[in-house]
C-alpha angles and dihedrals in degrees: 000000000000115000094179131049112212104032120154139143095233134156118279130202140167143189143194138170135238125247096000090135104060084036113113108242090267107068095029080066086053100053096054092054091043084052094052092046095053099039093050084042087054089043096056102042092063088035102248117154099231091175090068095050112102098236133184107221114194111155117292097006145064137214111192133173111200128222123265100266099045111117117239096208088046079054097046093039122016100029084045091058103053092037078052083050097038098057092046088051089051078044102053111119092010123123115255084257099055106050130119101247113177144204121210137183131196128195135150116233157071128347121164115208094228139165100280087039117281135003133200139057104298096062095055091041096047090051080046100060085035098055094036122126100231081058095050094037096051089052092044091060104040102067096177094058122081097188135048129186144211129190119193109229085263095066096031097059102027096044115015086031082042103058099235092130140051087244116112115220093232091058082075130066121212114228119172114232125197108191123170088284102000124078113160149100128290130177118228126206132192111208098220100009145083106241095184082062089062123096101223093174090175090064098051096072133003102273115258098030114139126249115243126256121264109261110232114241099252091048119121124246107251117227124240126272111245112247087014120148144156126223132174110271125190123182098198123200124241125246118192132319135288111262146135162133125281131229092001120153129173108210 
């Protein structure tokens, strides 16, 4: 039997801008409205029906759950590149300051419609890829994009690993993220960047750990530890719940 309506595995994906916070009313209003263009026109040029997602809607960013029949590698290719030449379009004329730049994250899972807006574990995982530091970090430091992207390890390995886009896998660099909950890998990708040319220092090592001590000139080498690897850890802030509204959508 059944114990939850609503249950599906669908695609998730999320988005936020940069700097919306610091941003006067007036362009924050504009942003908004910048963000809801780009993402319809997106929606419309690979044929998604974005009027029938269930979507969370708080400010600058966007929480949306697509329907059923709505391809994932259409999502993490085709819809990208339009939202890459949509905001470039919004952004066309505007002082390097004052454009629209996105985050966005990408996952496959469960989310619940529910009361406060979704349950379940796709939800949370998909506001923790979005909100991690490796994502913020990679658009900070490529001015001349206006979108960077994040893949959970699902869709990394089942649809960019399985050759159902045009994306190569070495256009995305693996950072491991530990966030309340979440600790796991994600890919980033920078549209019309290089992201492996960026120095993320906060994704090589978790913050705060110390620096080892200098080793003295006559002390032997010590041998490695057998199984031992290192890997790039990144222990990423919260910033607000997870909340929303179900089913909204602004015309």
């Amino acid at each position: 039997m059944n114990r939850m309506k609503g249950f599906s595995r669908r695609p998730l994906f999320s988005v936020d801008a940069e700097g919306y916070g610091r941003s006067h009313p007036r362009r924050q209003h504009w942003m908004q409205d910048a963000i809801h263009h780009v993402l319809s026109q997106a929606a419309v040029e690979v044929g998604f029906e974005r009027e029938g997602w269930q979507t969370q809607l708080a400010g600058d960013s966007a929480f949306s759950v697509l329907g059923a029949d709505e391809s994932e590698p259409v999502l993490v290719d085709d819809f990208v590149r339009h939202l890459d030449s949509g905001l470039r379009d919004v952004n066309d004329g505007r002082e390097a300051g004052a454009r629209l730049r996105l985050r966005a994250a990408f996952h496959y899972g469960v989310a619940v419609p529910a009361r406060g807006g979704f349950s379940d574990r796709g939800a949370v995982e998909t506001a923790r890829i979005l909100d991690c530091g490796p994502l913020r970090e990679a658009l900070r430091l490529s001015p001349a994009a206006v979108l960077a992207t994040a893949v959970s390890r699902e869709v990394f390995h089942t649809v960019i690993g399985g050759a159902y886009t045009t994306l190569r896998a070495e256009e995305f660099r693996e950072f491991r993220v530990r966030s309340k909950e979440f600790d796991d890998a994600v890919w980033i990708r920078v549209l019309g960047g290089d992201v492996h040319a960026l120095t993320l220092a906060s994704g090589d090592e978790p913050p705060g750990a110390p620096a080892p001590a200098p080793a003295r000139a006559d002390a032997p080498a010590q041998p490695p530890v057998p199984g031992q690897h290192s890997e790039m850890v990144f222990e990423a802030p919260v910033h607000g719940p997870v909340i929303g509204i179900m089913n909204q959508y602004r015309p």
